[in-house]
Backbone bond lengths (Angstrom), bond angles and torsions (degrees), N, CA, C in turn:
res aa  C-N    CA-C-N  psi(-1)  N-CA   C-N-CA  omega(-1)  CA-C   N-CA-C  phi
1 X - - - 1.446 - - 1.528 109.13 -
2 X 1.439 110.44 146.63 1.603 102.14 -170.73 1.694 92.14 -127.37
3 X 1.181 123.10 163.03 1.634 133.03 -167.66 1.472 103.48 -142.68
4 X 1.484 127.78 103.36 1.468 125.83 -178.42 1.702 99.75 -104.79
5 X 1.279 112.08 121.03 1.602 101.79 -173.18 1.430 84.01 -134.34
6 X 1.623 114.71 146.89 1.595 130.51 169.76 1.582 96.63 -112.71
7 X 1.308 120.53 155.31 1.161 124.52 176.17 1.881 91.31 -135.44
8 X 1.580 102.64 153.35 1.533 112.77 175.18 1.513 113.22 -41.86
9 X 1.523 117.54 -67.58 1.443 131.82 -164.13 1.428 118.95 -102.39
10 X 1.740 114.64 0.26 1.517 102.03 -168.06 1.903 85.11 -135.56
11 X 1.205 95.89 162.11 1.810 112.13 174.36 1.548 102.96 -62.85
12 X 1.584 77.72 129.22 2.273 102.21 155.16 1.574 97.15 -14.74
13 X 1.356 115.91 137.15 1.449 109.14 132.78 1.815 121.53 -144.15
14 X 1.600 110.47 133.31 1.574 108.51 -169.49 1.388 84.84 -78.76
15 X 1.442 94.71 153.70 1.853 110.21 161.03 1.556 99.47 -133.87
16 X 1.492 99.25 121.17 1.506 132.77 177.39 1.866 108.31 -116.29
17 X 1.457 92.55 115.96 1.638 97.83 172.67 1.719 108.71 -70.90
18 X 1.397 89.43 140.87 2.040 103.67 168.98 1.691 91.30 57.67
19 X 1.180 127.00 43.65 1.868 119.62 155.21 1.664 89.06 -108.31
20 X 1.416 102.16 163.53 1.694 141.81 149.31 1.655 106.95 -65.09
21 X 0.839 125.56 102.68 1.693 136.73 152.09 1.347 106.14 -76.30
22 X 1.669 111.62 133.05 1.000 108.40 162.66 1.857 98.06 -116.33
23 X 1.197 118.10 114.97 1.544 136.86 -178.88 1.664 123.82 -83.27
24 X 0.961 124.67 146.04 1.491 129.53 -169.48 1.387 106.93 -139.15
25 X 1.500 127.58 115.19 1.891 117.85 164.86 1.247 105.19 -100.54
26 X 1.675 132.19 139.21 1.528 106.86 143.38 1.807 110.75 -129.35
27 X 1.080 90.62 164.49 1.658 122.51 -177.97 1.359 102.25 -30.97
28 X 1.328 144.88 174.14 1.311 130.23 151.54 1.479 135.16 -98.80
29 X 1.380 128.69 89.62 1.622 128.92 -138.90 1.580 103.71 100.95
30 X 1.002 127.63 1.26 1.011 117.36 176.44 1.614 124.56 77.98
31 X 1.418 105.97 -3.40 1.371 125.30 162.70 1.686 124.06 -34.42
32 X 1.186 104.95 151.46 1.630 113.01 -154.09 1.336 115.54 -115.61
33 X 1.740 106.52 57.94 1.584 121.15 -161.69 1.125 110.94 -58.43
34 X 1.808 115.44 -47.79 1.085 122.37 -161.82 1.540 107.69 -94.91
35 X 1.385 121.63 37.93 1.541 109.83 177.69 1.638 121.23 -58.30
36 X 1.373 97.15 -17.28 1.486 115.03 -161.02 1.238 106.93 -95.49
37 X 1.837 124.14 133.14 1.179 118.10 -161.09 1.769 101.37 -83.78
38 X 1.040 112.13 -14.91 1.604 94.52 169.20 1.403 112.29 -77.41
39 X 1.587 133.97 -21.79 1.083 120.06 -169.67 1.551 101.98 -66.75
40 X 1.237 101.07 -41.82 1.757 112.01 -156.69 1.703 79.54 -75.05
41 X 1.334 150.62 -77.52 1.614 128.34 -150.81 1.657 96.48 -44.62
42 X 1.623 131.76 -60.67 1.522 129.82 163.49 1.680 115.56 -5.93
43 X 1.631 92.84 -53.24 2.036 101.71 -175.19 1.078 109.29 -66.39
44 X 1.313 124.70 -41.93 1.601 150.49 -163.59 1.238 96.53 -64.36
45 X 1.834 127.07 -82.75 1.017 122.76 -169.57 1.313 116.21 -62.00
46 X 1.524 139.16 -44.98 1.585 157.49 150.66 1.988 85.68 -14.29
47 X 1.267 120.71 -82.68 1.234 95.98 -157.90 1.617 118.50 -76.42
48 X 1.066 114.81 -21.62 1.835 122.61 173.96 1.526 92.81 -59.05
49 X 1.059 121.43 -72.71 1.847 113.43 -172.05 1.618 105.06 -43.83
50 X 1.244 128.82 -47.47 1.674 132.61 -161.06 1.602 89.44 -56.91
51 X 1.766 95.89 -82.54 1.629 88.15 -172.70 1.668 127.31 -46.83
52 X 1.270 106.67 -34.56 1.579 96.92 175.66 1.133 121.31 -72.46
53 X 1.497 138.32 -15.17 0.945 143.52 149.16 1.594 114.30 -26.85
54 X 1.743 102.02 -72.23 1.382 90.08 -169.20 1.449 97.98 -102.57
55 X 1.349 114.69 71.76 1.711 114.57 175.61 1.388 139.96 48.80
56 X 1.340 111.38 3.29 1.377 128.43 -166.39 2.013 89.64 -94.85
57 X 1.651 93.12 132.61 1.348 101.89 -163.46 1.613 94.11 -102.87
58 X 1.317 138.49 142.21 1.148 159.14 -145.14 1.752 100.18 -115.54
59 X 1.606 139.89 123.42 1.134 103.86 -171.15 1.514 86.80 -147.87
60 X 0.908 123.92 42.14 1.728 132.52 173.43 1.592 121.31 143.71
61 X 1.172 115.80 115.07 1.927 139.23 -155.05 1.380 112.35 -131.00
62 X 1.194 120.32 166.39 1.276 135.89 -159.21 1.698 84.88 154.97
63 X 1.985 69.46 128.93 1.761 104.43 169.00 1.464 124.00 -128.92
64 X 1.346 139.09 111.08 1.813 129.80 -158.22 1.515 92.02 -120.20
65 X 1.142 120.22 -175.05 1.192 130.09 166.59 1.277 128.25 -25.28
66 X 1.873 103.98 -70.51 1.124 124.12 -161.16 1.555 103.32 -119.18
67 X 0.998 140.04 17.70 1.428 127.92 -170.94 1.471 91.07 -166.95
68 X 1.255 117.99 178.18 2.079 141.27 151.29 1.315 103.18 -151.59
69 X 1.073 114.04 166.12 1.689 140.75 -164.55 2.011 78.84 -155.20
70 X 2.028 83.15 143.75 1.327 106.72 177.67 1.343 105.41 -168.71
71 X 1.436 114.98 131.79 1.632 121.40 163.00 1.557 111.87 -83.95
72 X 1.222 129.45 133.38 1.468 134.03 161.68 1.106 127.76 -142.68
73 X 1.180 108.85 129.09 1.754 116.79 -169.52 1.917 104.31 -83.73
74 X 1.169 90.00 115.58 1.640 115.88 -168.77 1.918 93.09 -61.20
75 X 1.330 113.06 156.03 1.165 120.55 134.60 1.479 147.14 -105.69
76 X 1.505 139.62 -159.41 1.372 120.69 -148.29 1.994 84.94 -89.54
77 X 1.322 109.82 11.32 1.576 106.39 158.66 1.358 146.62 -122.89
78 X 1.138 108.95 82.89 2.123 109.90 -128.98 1.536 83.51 -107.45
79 X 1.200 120.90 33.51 1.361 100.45 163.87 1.501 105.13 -130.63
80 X 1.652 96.67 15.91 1.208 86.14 159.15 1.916 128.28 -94.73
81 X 1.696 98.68 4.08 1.527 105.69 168.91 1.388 112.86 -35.74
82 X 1.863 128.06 -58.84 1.368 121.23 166.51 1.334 131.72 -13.45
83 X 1.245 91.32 -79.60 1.649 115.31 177.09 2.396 120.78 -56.12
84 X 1.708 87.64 -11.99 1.749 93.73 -174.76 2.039 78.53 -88.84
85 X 1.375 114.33 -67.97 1.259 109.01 -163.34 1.014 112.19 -55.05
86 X 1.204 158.67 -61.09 1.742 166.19 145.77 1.586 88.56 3.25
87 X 1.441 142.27 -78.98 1.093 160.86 -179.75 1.695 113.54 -36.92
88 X 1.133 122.01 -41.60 1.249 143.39 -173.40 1.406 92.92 -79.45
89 X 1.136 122.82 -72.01 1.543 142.07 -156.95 1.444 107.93 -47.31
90 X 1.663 107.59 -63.36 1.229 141.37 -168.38 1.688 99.29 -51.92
91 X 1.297 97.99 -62.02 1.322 125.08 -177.22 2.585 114.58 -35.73
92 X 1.689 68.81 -81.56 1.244 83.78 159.02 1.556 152.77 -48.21
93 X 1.473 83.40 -41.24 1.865 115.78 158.62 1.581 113.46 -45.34
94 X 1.677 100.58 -58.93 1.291 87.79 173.11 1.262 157.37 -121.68
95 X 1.648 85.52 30.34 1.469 116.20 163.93 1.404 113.19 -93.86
96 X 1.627 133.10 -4.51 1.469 123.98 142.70 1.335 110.92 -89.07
97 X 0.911 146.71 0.45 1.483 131.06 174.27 2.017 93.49 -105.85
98 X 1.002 137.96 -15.83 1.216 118.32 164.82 1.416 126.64 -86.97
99 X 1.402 102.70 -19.95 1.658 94.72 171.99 1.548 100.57 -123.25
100 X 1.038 122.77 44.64 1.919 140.61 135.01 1.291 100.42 64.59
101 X 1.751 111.32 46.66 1.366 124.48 179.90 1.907 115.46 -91.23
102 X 2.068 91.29 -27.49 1.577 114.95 169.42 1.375 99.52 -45.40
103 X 1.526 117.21 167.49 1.427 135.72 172.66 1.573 90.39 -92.15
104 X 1.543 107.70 126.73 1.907 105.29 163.45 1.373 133.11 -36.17
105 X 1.692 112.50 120.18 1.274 104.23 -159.47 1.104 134.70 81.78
106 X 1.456 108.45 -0.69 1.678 97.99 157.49 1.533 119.17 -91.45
107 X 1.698 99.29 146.55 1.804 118.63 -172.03 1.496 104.28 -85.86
108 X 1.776 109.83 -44.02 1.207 126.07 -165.33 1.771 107.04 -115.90
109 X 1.367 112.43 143.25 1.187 120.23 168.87 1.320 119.17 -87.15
110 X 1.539 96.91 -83.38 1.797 113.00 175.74 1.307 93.42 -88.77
111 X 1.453 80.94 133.52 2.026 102.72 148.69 1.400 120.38 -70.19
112 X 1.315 103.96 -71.96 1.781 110.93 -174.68 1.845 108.46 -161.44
113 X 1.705 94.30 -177.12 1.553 84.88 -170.89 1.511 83.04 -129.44
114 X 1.624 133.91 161.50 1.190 123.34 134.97 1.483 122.20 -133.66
115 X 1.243 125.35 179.52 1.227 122.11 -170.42 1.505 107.28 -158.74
116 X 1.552 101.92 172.53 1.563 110.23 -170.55 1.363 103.30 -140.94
117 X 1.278 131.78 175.56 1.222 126.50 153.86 1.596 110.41 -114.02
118 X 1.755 94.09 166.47 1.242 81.78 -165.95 1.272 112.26 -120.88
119 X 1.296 130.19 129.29 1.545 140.85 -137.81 1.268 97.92 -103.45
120 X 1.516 144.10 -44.34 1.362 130.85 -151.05 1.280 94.67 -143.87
121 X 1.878 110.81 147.84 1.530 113.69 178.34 1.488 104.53 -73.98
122 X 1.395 148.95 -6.82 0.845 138.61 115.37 1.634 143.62 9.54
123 X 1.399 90.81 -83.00 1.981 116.89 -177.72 2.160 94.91 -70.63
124 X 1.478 104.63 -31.60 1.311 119.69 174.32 1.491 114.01 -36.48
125 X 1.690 111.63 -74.37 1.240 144.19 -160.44 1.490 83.27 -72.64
126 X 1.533 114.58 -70.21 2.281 107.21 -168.36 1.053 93.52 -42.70
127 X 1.201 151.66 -68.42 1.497 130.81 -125.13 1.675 87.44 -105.54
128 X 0.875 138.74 8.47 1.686 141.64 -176.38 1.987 84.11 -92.98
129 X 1.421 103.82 -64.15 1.459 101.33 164.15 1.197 137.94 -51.77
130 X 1.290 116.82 -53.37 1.464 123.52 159.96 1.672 112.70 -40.66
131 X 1.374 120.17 -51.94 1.903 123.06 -167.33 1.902 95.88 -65.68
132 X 1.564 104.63 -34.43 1.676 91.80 -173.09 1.316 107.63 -89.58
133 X 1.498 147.08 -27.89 1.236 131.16 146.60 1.519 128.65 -51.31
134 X 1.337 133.90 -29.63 1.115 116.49 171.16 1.462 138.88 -20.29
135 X 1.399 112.55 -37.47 1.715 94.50 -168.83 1.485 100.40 -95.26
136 X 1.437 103.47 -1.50 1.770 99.65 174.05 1.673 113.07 -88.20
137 X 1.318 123.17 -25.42 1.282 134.01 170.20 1.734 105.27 -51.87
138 X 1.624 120.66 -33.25 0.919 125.46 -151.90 1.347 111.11 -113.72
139 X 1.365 114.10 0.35 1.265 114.69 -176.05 1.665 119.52 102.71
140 X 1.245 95.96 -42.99 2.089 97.95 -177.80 1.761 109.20 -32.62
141 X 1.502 89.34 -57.13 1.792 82.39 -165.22 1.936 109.04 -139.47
142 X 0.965 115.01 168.01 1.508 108.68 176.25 1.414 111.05 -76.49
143 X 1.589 105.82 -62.27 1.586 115.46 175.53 1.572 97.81 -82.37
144 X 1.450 85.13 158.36 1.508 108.81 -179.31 1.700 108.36 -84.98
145 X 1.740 106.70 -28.62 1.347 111.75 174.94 2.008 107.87 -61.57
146 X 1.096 107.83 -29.19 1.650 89.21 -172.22 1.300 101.90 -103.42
147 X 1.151 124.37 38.83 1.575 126.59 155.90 1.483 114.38 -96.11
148 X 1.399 134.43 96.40 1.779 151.79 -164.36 1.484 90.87 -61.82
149 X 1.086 143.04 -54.65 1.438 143.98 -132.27 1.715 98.25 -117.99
150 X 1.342 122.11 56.75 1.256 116.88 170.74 1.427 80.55 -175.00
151 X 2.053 98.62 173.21 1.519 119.25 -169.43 1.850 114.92 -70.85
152 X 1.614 93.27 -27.70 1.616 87.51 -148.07 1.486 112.69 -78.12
153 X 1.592 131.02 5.45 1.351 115.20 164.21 1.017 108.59 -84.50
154 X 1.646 139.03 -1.59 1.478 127.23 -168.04 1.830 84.22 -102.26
155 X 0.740 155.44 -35.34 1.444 168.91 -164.17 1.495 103.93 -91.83
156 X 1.116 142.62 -33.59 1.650 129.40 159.04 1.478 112.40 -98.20
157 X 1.419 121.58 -5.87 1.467 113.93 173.35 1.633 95.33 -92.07
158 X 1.385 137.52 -5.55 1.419 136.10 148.97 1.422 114.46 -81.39
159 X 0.958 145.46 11.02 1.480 141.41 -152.29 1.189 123.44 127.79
160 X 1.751 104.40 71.17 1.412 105.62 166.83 1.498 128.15 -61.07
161 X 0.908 111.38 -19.69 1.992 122.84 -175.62 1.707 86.64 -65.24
162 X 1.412 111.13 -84.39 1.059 109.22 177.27 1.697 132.74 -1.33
163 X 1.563 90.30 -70.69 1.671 103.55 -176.82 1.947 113.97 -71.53
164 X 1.605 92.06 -29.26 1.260 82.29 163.72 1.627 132.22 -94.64
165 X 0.981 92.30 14.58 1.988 109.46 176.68 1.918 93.86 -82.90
166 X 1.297 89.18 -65.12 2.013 100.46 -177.98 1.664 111.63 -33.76
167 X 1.481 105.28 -61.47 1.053 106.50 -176.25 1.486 128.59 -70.63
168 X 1.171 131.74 -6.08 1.482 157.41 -162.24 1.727 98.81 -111.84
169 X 1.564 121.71 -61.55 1.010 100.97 -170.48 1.555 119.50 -89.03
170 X 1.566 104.04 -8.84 1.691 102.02 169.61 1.182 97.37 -138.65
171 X 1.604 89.14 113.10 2.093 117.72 -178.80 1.587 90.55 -73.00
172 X 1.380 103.27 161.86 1.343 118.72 163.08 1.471 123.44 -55.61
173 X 1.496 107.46 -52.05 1.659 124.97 -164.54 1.208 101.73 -51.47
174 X 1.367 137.92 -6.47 1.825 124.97 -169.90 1.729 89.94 -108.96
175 X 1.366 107.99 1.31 1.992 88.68 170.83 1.355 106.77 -123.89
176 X 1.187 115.56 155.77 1.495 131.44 -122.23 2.203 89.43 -145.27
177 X 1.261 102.28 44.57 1.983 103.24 166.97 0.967 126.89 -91.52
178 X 1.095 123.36 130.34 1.668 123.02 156.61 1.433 107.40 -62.80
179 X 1.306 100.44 128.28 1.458 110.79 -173.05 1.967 82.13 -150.26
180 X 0.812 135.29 92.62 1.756 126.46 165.98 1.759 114.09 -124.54
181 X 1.586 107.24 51.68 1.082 100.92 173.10 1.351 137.25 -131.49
């Protein structure tokens, strides 16, 4: 069953039972809530509890400042993604603004989330690549291994061949994200 819902102020989103989502949050302004490594373990655990909650299995993360990227394998109720991110957000929101992790003066935390599904083991593997380079694209770190707050040191300290097969045989340059943050 597929679910196409538009909302006034936020992006389309399809809901497809048993697909891979690959998901995106950011900050609002682009603001840098989570600079703080307790905020971001807060994000970390905030979204691992949401999705496991409603069974949706989590299968590659990354957390930066101002944004996360996440793959999750939906279940036969994918419209309940809304209701996990809303939950997360909410959540998180106001556990940086109570222990004064927010930037001064902020009203709003998150902006919005969006997501895609993901059609080919292909688009699978890039953006599996894409989520573990992130904080090096961005400056945080050179290697992707000394970035704490994302999937890929638990995933090459199980199988480095592996991670380095992924990244070798699907380069970045053939995917095409907005990522400007």
């Amino acid at each position: 069953m597929e679910i196409y819902k538009t909302y006034p102020h936020n992006p389309p989103h399809l809901f497809r039972e048993n697909v891979i989502y690959y998901i995106t949050g950011s900050t609002y302004q682009k603001v840098r809530h989570f600079a703080n490594p307790i905020a971001k373990v807060f994000l970390r655990d905030s979204i691992f509890k949401a999705f496991s909650k409603k069974g949706w299995r989590i299968i590659d993360w990354v957390i930066l400042d101002n944004h996360y990227h996440l793959m999750a394998n939906a279940t036969e109720h994918p419209a309940q993604l809304s209701q996990i991110i809303r939950d997360i957000h909410r959540f998180t929101a106001t556990f940086v603004k109570k222990n004064g992790l927010a930037v001064e003066g902020a009203i709003h935390i998150w902006h919005n989330y969006w997501d895609t599904c993901i059609n080919s083991v292909g688009d699978f593997y890039t953006i599996a690549h894409y989520i573990w380079r992130n904080p090096v694209k961005h400056g945080y770190v050179v290697n992707p291994f000394n970035w704490e707050f994302g999937s890929f040191r638990t995933r090459f300290e199980s199988d480095a061949d592996y991670c380095a097969k992924i990244m070798a045989e699907f380069p970045l340059d053939r995917l095409q994200l907005k990522d400007d943050f």
